[in-house]
C-alpha positions as CSV (number, residue, x, y, z in Angstrom):
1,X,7.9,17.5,2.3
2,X,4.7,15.2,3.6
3,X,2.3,14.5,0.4
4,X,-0.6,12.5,0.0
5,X,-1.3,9.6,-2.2
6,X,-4.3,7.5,-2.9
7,X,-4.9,3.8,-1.5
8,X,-7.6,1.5,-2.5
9,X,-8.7,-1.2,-0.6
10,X,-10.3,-4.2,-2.5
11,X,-14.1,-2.7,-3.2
12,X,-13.7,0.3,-0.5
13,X,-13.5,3.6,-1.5
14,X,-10.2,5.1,-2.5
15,X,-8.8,6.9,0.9
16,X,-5.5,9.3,1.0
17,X,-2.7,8.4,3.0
18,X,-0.1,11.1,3.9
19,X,3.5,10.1,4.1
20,X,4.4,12.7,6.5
21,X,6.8,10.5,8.5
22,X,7.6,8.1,5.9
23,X,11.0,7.6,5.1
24,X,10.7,4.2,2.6
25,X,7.8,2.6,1.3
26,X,7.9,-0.3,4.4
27,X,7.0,3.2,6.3
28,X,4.3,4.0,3.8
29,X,2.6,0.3,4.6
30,X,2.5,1.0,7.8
31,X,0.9,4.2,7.5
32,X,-1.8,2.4,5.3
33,X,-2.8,-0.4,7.5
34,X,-3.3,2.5,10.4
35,X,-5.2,4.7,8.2
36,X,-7.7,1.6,6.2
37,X,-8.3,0.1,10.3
38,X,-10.1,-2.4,11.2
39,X,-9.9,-3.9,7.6
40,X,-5.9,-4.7,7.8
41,X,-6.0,-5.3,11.9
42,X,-5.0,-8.8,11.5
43,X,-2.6,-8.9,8.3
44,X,1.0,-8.4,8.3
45,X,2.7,-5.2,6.7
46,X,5.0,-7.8,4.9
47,X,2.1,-9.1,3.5
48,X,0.8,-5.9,2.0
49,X,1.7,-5.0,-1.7
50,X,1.5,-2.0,-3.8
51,X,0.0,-1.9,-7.3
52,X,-0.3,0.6,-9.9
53,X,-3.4,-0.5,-11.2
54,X,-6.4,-2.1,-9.7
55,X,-6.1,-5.8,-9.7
56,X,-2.5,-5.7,-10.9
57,X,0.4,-7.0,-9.7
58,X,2.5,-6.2,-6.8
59,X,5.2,-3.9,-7.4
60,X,7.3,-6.7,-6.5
61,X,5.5,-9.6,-8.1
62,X,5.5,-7.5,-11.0
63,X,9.5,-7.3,-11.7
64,X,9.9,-11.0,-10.7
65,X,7.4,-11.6,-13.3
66,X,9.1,-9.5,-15.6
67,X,12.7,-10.5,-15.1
68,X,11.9,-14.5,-15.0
């Protein structure tokens, strides 16, 4: 079942991205970077990370930082 969930791009306004199609979260990043175009044309989906909170963390900066 295809939701949507909010996305926030540095000072942009908050857009929703549907994750009709998405089957992990590496699918999810790349349905962000079509959806918040031209502002991620040039960066990497491996560079992208997800946050909770604005500013925070990356998910995955966040457990390193957590479990180190």
């Amino acid at each position: 079942m295809a939701s949507e969930l909010w996305v926030k791009l540095g000072n942009y306004r908050a857009t929703q991205v549907s994750t009709d199609g998405c089957t992990d979260v590496f699918d999810f990043l790349k349905a962000c970077k079509m959806e918040l175009e031209p502002d991620l044309d040039k960066v990497s989906v491996a560079r992208i990370a997800l946050s909770t909170t604005e500013g925070g963390l990356g998910l995955g900066e966040r457990k390193e930082k957590l479990t180190h």
